[in-house]
Biopython code that builds the backbone (N, CA, C, O; Angstrom):
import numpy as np
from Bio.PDB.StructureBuilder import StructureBuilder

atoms = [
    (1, "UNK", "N", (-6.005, 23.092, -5.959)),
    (1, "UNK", "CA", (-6.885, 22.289, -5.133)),
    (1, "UNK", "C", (-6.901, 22.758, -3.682)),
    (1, "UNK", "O", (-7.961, 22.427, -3.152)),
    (2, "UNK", "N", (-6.087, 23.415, -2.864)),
    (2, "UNK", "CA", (-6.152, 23.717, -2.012)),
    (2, "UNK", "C", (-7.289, 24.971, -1.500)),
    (2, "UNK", "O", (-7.617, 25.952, -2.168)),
    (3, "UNK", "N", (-7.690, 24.664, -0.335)),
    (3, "UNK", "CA", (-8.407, 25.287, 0.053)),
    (3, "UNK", "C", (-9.958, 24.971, -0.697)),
    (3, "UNK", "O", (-10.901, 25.657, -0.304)),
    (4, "UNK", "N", (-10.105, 24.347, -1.341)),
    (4, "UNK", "CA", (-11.169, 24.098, -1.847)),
    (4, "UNK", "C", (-12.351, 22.849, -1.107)),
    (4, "UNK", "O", (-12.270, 21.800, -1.748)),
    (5, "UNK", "N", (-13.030, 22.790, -0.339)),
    (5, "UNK", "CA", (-14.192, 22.462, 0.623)),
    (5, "UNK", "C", (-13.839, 20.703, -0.146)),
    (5, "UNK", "O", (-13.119, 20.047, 0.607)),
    (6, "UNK", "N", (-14.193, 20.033, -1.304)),
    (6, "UNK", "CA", (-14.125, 19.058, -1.656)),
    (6, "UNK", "C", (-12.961, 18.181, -1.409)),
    (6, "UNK", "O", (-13.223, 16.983, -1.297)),
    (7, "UNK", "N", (-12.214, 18.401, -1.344)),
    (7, "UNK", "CA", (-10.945, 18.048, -1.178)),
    (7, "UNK", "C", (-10.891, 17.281, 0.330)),
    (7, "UNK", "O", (-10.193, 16.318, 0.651)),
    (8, "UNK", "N", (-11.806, 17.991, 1.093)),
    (8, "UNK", "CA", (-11.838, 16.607, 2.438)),
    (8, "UNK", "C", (-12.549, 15.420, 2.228)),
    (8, "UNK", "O", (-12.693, 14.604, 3.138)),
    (9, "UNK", "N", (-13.150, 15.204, 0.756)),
    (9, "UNK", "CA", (-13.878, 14.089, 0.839)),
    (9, "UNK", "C", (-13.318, 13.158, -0.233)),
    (9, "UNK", "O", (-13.661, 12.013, -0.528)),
    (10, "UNK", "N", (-12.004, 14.243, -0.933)),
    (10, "UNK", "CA", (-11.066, 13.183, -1.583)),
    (10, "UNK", "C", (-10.953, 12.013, -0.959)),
    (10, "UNK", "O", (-10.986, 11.904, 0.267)),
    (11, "UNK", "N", (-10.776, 10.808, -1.975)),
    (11, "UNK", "CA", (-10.032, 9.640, -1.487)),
    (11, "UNK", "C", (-9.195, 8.789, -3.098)),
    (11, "UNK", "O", (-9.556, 8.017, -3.986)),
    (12, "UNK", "N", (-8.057, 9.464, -2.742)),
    (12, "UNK", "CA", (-6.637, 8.749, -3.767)),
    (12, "UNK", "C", (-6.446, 7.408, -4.155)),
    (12, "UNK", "O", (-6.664, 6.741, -3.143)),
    (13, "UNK", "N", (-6.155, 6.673, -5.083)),
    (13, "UNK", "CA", (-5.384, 5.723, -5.021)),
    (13, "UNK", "C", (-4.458, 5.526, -5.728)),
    (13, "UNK", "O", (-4.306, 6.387, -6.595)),
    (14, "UNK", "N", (-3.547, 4.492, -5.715)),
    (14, "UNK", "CA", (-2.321, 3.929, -6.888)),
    (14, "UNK", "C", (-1.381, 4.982, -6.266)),
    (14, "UNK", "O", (-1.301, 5.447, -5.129)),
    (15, "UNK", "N", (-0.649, 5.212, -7.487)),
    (15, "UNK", "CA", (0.877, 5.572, -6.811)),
    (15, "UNK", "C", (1.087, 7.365, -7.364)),
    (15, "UNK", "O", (1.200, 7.751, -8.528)),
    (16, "UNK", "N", (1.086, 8.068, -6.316)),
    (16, "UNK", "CA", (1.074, 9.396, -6.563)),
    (16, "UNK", "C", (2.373, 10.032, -6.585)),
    (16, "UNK", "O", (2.998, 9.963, -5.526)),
    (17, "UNK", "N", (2.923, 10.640, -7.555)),
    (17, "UNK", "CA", (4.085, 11.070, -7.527)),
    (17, "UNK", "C", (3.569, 12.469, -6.917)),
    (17, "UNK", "O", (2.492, 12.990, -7.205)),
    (18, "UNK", "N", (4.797, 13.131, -5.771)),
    (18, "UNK", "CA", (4.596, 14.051, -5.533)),
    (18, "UNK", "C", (5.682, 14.999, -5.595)),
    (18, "UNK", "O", (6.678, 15.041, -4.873)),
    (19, "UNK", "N", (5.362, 15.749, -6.547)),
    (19, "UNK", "CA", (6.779, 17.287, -6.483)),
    (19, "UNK", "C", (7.167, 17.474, -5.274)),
    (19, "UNK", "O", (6.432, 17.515, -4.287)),
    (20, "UNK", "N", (8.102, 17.571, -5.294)),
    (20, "UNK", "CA", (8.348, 18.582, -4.063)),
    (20, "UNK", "C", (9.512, 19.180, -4.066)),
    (20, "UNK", "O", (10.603, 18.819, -4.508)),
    (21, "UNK", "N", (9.015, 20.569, -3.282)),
    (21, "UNK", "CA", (9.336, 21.802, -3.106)),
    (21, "UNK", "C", (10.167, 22.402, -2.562)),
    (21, "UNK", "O", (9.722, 23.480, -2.168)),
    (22, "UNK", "N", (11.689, 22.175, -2.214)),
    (22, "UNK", "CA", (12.464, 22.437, -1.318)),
    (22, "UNK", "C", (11.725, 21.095, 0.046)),
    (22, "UNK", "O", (11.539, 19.898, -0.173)),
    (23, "UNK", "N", (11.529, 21.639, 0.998)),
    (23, "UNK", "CA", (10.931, 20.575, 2.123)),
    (23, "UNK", "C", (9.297, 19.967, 1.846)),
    (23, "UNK", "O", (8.856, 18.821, 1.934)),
    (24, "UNK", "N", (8.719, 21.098, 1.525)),
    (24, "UNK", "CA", (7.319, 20.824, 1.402)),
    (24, "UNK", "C", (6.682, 20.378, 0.136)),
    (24, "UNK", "O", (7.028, 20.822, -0.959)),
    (25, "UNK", "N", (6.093, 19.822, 0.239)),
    (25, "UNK", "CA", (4.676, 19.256, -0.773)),
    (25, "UNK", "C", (4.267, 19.897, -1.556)),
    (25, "UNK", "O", (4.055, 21.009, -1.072)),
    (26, "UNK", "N", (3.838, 19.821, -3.237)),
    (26, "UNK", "CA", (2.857, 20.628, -3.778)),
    (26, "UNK", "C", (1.747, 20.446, -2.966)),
    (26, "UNK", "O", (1.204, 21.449, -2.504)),
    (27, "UNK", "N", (1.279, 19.253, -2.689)),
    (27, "UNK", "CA", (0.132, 18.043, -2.189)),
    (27, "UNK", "C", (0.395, 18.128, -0.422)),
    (27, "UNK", "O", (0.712, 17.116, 0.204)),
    (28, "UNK", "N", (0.254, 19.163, 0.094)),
    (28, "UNK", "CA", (0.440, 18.594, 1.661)),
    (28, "UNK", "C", (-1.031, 18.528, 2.437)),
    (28, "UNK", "O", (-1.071, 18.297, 3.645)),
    (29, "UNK", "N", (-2.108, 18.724, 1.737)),
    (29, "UNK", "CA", (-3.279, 18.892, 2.386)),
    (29, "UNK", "C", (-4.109, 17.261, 2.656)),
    (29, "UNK", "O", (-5.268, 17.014, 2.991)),
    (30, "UNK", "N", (-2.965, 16.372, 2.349)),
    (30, "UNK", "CA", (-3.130, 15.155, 1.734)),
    (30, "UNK", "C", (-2.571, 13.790, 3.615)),
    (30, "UNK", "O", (-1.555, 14.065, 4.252)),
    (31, "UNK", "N", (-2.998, 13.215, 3.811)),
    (31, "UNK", "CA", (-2.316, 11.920, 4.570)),
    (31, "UNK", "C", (-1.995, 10.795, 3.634)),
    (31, "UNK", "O", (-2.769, 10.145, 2.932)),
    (32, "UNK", "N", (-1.185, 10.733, 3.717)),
    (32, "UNK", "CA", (-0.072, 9.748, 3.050)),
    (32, "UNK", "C", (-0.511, 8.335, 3.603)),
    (32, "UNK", "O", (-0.862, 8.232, 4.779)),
    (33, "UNK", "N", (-0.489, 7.093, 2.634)),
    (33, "UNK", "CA", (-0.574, 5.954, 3.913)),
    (33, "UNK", "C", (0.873, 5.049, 3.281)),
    (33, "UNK", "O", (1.341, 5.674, 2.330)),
    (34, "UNK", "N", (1.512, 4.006, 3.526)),
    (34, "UNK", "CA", (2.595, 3.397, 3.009)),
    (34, "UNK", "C", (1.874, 2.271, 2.202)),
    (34, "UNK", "O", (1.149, 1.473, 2.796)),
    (35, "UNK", "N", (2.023, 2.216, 1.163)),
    (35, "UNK", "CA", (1.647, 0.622, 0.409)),
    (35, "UNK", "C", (2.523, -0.914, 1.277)),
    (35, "UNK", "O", (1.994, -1.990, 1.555)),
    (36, "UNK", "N", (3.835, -0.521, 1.501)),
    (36, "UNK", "CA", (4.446, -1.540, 2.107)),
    (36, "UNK", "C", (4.096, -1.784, 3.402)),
    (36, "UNK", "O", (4.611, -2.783, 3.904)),
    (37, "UNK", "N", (3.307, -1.092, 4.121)),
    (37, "UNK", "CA", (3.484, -1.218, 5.756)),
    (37, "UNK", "C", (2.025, -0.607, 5.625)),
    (37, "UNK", "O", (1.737, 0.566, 5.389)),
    (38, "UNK", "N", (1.191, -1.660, 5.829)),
    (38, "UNK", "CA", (-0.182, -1.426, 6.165)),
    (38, "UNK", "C", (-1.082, -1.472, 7.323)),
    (38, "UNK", "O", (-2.241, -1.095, 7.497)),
    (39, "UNK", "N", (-0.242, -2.022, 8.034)),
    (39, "UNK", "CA", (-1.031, -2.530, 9.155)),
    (39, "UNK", "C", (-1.897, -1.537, 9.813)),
    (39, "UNK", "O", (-2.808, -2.052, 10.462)),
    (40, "UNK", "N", (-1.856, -0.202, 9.821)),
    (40, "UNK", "CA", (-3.005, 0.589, 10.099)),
    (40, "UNK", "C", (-4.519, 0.062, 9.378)),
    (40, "UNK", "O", (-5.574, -0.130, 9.984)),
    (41, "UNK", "N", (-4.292, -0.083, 8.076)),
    (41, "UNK", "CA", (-5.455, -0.395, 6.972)),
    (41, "UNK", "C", (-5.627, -1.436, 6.377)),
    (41, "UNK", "O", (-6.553, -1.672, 5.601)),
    (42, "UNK", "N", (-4.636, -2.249, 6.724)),
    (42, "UNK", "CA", (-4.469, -3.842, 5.842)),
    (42, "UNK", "C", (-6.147, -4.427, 5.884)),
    (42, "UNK", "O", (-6.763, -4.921, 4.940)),
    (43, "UNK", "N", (-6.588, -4.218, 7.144)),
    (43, "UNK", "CA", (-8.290, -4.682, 6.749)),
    (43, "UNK", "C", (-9.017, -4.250, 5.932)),
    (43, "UNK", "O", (-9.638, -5.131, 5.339)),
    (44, "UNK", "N", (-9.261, -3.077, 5.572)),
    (44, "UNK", "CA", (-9.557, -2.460, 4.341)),
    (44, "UNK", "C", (-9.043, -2.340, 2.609)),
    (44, "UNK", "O", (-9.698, -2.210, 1.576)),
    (45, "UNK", "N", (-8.001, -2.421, 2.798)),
    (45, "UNK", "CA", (-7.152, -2.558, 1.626)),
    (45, "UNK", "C", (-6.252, -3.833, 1.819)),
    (45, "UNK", "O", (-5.695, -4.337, 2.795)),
    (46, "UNK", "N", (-6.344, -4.164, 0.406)),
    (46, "UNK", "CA", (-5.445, -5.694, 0.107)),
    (46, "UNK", "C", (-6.284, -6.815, 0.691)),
    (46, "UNK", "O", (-7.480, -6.945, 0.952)),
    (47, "UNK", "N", (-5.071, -7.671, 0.809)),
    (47, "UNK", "CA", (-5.635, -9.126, 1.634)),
    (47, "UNK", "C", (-4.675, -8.934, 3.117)),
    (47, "UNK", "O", (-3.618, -8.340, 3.330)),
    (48, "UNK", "N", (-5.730, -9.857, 4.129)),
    (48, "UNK", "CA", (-4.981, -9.372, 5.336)),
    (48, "UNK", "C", (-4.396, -10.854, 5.336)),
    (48, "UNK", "O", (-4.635, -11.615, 4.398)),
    (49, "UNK", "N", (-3.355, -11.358, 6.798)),
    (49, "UNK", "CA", (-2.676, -12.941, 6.723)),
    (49, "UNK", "C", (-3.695, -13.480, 5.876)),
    (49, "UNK", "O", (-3.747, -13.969, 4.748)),
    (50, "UNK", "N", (-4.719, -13.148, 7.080)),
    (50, "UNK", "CA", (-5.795, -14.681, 7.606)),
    (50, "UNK", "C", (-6.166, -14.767, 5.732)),
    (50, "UNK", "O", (-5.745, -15.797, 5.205)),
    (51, "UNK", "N", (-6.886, -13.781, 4.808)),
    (51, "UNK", "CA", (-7.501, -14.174, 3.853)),
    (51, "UNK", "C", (-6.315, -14.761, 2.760)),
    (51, "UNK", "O", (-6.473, -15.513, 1.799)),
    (52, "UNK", "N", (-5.397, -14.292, 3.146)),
    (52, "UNK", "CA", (-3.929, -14.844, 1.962)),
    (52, "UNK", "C", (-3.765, -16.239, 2.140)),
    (52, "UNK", "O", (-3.819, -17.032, 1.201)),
    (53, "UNK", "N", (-3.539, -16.607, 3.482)),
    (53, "UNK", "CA", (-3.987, -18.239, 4.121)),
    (53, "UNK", "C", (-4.483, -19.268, 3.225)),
    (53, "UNK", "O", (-3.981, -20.137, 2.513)),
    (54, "UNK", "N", (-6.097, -18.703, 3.628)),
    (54, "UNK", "CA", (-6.965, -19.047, 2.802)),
    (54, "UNK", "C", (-7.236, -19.175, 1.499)),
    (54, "UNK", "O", (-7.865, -20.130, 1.044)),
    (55, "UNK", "N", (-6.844, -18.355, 0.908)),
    (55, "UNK", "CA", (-6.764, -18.351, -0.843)),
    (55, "UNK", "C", (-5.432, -19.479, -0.873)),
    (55, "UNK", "O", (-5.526, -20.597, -1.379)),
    (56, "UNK", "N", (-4.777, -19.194, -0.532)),
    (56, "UNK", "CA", (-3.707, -20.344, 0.077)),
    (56, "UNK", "C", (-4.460, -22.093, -0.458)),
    (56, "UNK", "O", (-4.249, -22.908, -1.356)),
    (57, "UNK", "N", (-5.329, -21.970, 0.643)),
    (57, "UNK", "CA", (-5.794, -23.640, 0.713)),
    (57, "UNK", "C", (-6.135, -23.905, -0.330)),
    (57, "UNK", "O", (-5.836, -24.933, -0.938)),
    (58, "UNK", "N", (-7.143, -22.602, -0.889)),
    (58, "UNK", "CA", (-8.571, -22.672, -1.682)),
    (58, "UNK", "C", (-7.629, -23.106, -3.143)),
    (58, "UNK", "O", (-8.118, -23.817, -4.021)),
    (59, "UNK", "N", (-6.222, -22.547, -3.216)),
    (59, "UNK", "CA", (-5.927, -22.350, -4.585)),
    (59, "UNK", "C", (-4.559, -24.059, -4.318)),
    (59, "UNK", "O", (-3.986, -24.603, -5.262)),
    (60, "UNK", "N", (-4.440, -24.406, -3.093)),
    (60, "UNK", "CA", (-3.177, -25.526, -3.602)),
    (60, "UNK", "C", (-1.746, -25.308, -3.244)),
    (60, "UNK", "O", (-0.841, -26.074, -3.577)),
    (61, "UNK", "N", (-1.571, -24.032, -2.426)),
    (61, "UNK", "CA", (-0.373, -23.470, -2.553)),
    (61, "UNK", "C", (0.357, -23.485, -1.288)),
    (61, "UNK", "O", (-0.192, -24.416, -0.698)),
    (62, "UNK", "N", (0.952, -23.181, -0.775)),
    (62, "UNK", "CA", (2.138, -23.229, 0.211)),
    (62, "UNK", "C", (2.030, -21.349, 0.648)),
    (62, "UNK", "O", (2.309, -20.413, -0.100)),
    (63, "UNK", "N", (1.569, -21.290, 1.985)),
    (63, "UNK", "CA", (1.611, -19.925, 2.475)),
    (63, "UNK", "C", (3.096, -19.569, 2.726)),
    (63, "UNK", "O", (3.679, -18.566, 2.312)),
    (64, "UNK", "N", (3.597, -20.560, 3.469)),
    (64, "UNK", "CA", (5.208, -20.204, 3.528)),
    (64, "UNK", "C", (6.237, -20.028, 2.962)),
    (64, "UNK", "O", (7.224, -19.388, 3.325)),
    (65, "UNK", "N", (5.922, -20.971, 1.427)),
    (65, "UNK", "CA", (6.814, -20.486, -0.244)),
    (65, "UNK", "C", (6.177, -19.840, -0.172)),
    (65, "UNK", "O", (7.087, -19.168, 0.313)),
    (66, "UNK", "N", (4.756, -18.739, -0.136)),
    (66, "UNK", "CA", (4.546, -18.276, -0.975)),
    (66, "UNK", "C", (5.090, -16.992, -0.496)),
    (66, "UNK", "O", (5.185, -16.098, -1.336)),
    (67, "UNK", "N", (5.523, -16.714, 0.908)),
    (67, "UNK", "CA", (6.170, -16.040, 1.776)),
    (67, "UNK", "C", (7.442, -15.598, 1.169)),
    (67, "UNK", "O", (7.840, -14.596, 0.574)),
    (68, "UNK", "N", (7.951, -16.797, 1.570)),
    (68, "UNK", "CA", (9.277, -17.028, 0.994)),
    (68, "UNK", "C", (9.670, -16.297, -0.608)),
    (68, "UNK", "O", (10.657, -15.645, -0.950)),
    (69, "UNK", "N", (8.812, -16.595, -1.148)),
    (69, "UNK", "CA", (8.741, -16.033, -2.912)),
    (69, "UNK", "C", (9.016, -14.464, -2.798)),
    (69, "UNK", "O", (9.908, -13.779, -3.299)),
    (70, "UNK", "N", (7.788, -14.082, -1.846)),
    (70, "UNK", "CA", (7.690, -12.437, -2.313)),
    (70, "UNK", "C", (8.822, -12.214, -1.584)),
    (70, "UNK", "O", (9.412, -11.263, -2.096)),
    (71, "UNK", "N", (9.389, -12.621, -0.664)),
    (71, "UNK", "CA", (10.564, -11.667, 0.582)),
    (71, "UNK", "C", (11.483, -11.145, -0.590)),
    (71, "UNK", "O", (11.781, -10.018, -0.987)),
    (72, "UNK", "N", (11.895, -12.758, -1.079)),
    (72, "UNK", "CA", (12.996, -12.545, -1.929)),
    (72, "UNK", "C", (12.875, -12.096, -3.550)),
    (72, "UNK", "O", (13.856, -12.215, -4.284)),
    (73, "UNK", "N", (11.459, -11.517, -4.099)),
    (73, "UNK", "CA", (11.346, -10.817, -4.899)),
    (73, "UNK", "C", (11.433, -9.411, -4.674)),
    (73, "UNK", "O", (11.807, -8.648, -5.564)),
    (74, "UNK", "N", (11.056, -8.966, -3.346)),
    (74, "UNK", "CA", (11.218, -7.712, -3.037)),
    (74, "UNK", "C", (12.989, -7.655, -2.362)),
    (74, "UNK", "O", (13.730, -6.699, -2.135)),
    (75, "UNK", "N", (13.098, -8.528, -2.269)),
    (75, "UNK", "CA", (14.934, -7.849, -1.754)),
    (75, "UNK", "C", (15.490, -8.100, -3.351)),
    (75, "UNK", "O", (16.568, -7.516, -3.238)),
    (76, "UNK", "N", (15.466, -8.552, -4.672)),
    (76, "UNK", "CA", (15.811, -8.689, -5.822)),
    (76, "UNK", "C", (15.033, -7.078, -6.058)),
    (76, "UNK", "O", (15.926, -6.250, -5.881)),
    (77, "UNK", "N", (14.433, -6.756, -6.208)),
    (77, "UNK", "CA", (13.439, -5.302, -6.465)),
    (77, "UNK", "C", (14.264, -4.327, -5.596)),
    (77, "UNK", "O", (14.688, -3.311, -6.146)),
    (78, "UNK", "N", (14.486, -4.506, -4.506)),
    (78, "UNK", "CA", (15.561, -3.544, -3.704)),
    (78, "UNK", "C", (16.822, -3.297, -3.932)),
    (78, "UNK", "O", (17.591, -2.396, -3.599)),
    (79, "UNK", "N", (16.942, -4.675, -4.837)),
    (79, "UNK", "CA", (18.620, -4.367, -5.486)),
    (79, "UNK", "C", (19.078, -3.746, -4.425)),
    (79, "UNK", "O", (20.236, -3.330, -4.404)),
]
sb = StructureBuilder()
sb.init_structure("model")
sb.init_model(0)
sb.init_chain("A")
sb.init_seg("    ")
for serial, (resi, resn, name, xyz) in enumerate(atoms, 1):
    if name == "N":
        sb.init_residue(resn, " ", resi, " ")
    sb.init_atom(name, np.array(xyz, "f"), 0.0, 1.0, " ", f" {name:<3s}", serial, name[0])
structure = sb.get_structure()
């Protein structure tokens, strides 16, 4: 894929495993973004606070359990 003109108009998603090579990338022609730490793109991808909030009201639920829920599913996932 490299060097090939199309490849700037790639756009990836889901979870890309990437070889790698001693230091470098098979894949380095690539920008990486973090799934966990979005805040560059969180408006574009996912739900941002404000719409989680909201689905919040819309659905009955508690934004702050529901806070609370994921922290401590992802520190159980972090083992």
């Amino acid at each position: 894929m490299k060097d090939q003109p199309y490849v700037a108009l790639a756009y990836m998603t889901g979870i890309l495993p990437v070889k790698k090579y001693g230091s470098h990338s098979a894949l380095n022609m690539f920008w990486e973004y973090s799934m966990t730490d979005q805040k560059e793109l969180e408006e574009y991808t996912g739900f941002t606070e404000t719409e989680v909030k909201r689905l919040c009201g819309r659905f009955g639920m508690d934004f702050d359990g529901l806070r609370t829920d994921i922290v401590q599913m992802w520190f159980v996932y972090q083992g």
